[in-house]
Structures are given as C-alpha cells and as structure tokens.
C-alpha positions in Angstrom: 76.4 161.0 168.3 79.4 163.2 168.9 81.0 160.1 170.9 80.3 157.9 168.4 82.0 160.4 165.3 85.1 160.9 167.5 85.1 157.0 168.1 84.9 156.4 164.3 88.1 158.9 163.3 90.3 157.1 166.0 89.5 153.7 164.5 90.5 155.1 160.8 93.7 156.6 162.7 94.5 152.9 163.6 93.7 151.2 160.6 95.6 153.6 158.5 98.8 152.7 161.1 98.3 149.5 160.8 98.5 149.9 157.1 101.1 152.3 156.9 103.3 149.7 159.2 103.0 147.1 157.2 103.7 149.2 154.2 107.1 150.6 155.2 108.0 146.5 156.8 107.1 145.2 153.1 109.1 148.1 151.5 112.2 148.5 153.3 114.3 146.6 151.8 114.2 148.9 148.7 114.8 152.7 148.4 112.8 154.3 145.7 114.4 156.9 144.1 112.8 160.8 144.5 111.1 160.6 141.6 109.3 157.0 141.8 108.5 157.8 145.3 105.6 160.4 143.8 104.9 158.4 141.0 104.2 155.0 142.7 101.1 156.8 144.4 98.9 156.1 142.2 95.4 157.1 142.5 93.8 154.5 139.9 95.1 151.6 141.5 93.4 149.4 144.6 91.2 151.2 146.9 94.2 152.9 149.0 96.7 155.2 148.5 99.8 156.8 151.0 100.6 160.0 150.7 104.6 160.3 150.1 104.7 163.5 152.6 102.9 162.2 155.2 102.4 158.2 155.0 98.7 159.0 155.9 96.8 156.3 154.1 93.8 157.5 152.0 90.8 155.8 150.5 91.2 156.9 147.0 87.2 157.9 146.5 87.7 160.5 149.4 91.3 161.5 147.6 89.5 162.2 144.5 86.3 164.0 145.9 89.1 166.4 147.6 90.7 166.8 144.1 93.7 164.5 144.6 94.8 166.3 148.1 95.7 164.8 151.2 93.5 165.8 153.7 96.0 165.5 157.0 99.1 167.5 155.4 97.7 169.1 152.1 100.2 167.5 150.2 99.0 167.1 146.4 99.4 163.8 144.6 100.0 162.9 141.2 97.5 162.8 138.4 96.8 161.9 135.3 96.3 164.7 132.4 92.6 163.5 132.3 92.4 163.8 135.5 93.5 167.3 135.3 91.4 167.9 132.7 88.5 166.8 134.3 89.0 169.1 138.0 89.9 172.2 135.1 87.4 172.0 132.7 84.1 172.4 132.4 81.6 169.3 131.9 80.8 168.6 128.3 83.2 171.0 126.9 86.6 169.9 126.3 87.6 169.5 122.7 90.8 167.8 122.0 93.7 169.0 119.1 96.0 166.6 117.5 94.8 163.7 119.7 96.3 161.2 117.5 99.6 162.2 116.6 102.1 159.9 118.0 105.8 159.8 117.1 107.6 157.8 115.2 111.5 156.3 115.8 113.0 158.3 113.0 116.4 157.6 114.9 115.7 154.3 115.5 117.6 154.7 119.1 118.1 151.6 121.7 119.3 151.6 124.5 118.0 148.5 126.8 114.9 149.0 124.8 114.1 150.3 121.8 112.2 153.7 121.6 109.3 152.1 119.5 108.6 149.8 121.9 108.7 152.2 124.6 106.2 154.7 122.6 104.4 151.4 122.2 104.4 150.3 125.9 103.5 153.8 127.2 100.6 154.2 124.9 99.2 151.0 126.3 99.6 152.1 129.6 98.2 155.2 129.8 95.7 155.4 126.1 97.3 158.3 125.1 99.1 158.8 121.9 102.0 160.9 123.4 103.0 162.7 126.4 100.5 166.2 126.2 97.0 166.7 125.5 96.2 169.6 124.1 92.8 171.0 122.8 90.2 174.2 124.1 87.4 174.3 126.7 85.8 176.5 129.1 87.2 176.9 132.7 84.2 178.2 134.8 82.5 180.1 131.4 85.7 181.1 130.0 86.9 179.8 126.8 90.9 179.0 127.2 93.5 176.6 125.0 95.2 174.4 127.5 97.8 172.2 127.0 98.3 169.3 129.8 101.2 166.7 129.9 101.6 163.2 131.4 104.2 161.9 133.6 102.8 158.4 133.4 104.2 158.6 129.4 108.0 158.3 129.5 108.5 160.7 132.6 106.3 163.6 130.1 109.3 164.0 128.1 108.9 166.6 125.2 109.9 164.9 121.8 109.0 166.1 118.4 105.3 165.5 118.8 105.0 167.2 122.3 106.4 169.9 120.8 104.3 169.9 117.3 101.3 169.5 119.7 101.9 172.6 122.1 103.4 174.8 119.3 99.8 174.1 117.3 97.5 174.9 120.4 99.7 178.2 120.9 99.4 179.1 117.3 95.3 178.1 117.4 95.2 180.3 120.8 97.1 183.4 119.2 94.7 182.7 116.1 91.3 182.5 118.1 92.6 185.2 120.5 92.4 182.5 123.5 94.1 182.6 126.3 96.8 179.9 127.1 97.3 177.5 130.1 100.0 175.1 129.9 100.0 172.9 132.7 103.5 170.6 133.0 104.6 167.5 134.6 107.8 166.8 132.6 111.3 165.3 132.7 112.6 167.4 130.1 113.6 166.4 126.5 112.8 163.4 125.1 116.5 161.9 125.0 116.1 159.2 122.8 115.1 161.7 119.8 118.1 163.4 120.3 119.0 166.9 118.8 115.0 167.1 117.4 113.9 167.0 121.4 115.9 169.9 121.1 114.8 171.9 118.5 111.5 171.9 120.4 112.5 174.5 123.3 113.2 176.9 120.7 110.2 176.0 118.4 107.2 176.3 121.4 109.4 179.8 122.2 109.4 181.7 119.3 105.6 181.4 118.8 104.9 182.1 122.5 106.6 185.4 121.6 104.1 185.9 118.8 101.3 185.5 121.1 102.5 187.3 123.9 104.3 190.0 122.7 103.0 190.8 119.6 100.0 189.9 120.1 99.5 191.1 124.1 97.7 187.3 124.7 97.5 185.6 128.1 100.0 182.7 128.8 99.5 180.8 132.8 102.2 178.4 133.1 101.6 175.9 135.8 104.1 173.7 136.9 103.5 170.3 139.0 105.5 167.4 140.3 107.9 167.6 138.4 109.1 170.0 136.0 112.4 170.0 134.9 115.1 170.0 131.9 114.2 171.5 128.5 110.8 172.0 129.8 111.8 174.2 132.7 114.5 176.3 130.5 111.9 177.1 127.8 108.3 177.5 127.5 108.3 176.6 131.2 109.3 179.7 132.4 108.2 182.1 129.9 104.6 182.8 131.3 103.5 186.2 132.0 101.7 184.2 135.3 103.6 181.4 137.0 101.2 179.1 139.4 103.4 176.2 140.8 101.5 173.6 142.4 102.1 173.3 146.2 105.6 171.4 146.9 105.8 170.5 143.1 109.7 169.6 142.4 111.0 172.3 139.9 114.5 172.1 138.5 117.0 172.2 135.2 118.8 169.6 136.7 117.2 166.7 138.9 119.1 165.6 142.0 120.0 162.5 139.8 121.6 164.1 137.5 123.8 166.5 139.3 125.4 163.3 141.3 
C-alpha cells in the first residue's frame, strides 16, 4: 500500500513536469509583465493551474480545498472577492451593502478605450458592479463589516464608487459598533476619473478617524497581491492591525512605474 502511494506521487511529479515543460516551450516567446504573471493564474479556468513561485502544477479542486495555496512552496494565489468572501465568512451569513452601485463616466475619458466600456467589459467579466464588495457577516460567530476588492475589475482601482462603497460600510461599522476588516487587492486610483479617484484617499480617511479614534473601533487591514498607489498611501495603511498575505506585492509605486 505504502509502495503503491509513493508510486502514485512520483507519477503526479512527472505529469506536472511534463506539463510545466510544455508550458514554459508554449510561453517563451512572450514575457509577462510582474503583474500579469499573478493574475493569469487563474483558479476558475480549466482544471489546472501553475503556481507563479514555484511552476508546480496544481489541480484546481485540490488548490481550492487548501484555500487557494500551493501545497509544494505555500505560495498563495490570486482570488476572487467571492472567493474571499466565501474562505472568511460564515455560511449563510453574508449580507451585501451597496451591491449595485456602479459608476458612471462623468468625465467621459478615452484613452484606447473608453471608460464606459471598460466599466462595461469588467462587469461582464467578473458580475460585479464595481471593484469592492462590501456588506456584514459573521467570521467564526463574530459579527464584522468587511470590505473586499477585486483585482479581476480594472486592476481593483478605487474610483468614486469604491470609495462611496467603503466610506458607507465604515460609517455603518462605526454606527453598529462593528468591527472593520478591509481586505485589498488594488492598483491604486482609478485614473481615468481623474482628481475624484483622488478625493477618495482623503474621504475613506477622515471617517476611519471617526471610528477609530473617536470612537476606539477595530480596523484589520489586510493587504494581498497587490496593493499599491492611493490605496496603499491611505486607508491602506491606517489600520490599528496590519495582516499582509504571505509574499503579497505592497508598494506606492509599482516597479512599472518607477522605470
């Protein structure tokens, strides 16, 4: 029995070589960027995914059963904010805020695409009607407000309704007396609403110091891969506990950027 255990991991080793090979031949050609290298593992998709630390290959029902975590380096792939939502929160009690407000191009900005269309395309893609999702449920009995954003929506960048959205949930939170988790995966501000993006760093900060400091209220931040811009120089790094996800790329700045 032992023997035949043993036997059946060596086979899986080779397989996921095999795989792996003819991955890196078929991709070769093209260098993904730092950022599309996490993104383009992508749970949902095909039965196989290849962890970007290791290259292990992974059978995505295994992947999810140990919560999106690759079981040969412990590297953690990228999720969905449902899928967060789901490994955080209790069954049968999550209740979402504000789950249809979407944005509108009040700017009408273009750049190779318009930014209706993009707001269009991204709700398409991933059913959501902006970039956060925000409501209350219990985490293991404990009622808490948290707020979870979405790569997979134009990079999680924080426009005007990402910051309406999180800004409502702290003020509910501060109301209720709840304690706040805010859980990131973010470009930054949303450039193609310009100077309103902006107004949203101050906006989520000044009632986070209503419900921390005046009120003495719990706010977890938790950044993942990745958190940067706006994002990281406001509400990001303003929580009285900080619990980065392991190897999650936090900056102002991305390496992009800077060069």
């Amino acid at each position: 029995m032992a023997t035949s255990v043993i036997n059946w991991f060596e086979d899986r080793r080779k397989f996921s070589g095999l795989i792996g090979s003819f991955l890196e031949e078929a991709t070769k050609s093209s260098t993904p960027s730092e950022g599309d290298r996490r993104v383009s593992v992508n749970a949902n998709k095909g039965l196989w995914a290849r962890c970007d630390n290791c290259g292990n290959m992974l059978h995505v029902k295994f992947s999810k059963q140990n919560r999106s975590v690759c079981e040969e380096c412990g590297y953690h792939l990228s999720m969905s904010s449902m899928e967060r939502i789901e490994l955080s929160i209790d069954p049968n009690t999550w209740i979402p805020l504000d789950e249809d407000t979407s944005a509108r191009d009040v700017l009408s900005f273009s750049d190779e695409d318009s930014h209706e269309n993009r707001i269009l395309l991204s709700q398409e893609k991933t059913g959501l009607a902006d970039a956060v999702q925000t409501g209350i449920g219990y985490l293991n009995g404990t009622l808490i407000a948290p707020g979870v954003m979405d790569f997979n929506f134009m990079g999680g960048s924080m426009g005007s309704v990402v910051g309406e959205k999180i800004t409502r949930l702290i003020e509910y939170a501060t109301q209720k007396l709840l304690p706040l988790v805010l859980i990131r995966a973010s470009g930054g501000a949303r450039m193609q609403e310009g100077t309103l993006s902006l107004m949203q760093m101050a906006k989520i900060s000044s009632v986070l110091q209503l419900h921390q400091v005046q009120k003495k209220l719990l706010y977890i931040s938790v950044p993942t891969y990745p958190t940067t811009g706006g994002v990281t120089a406001s509400f990001g790094m303003l929580g009285d506990i900080i619990i980065a996800e392991s190897k999650a790329y936090i900056a102002f700045a991305g390496k992009r950027v800077i060069e």
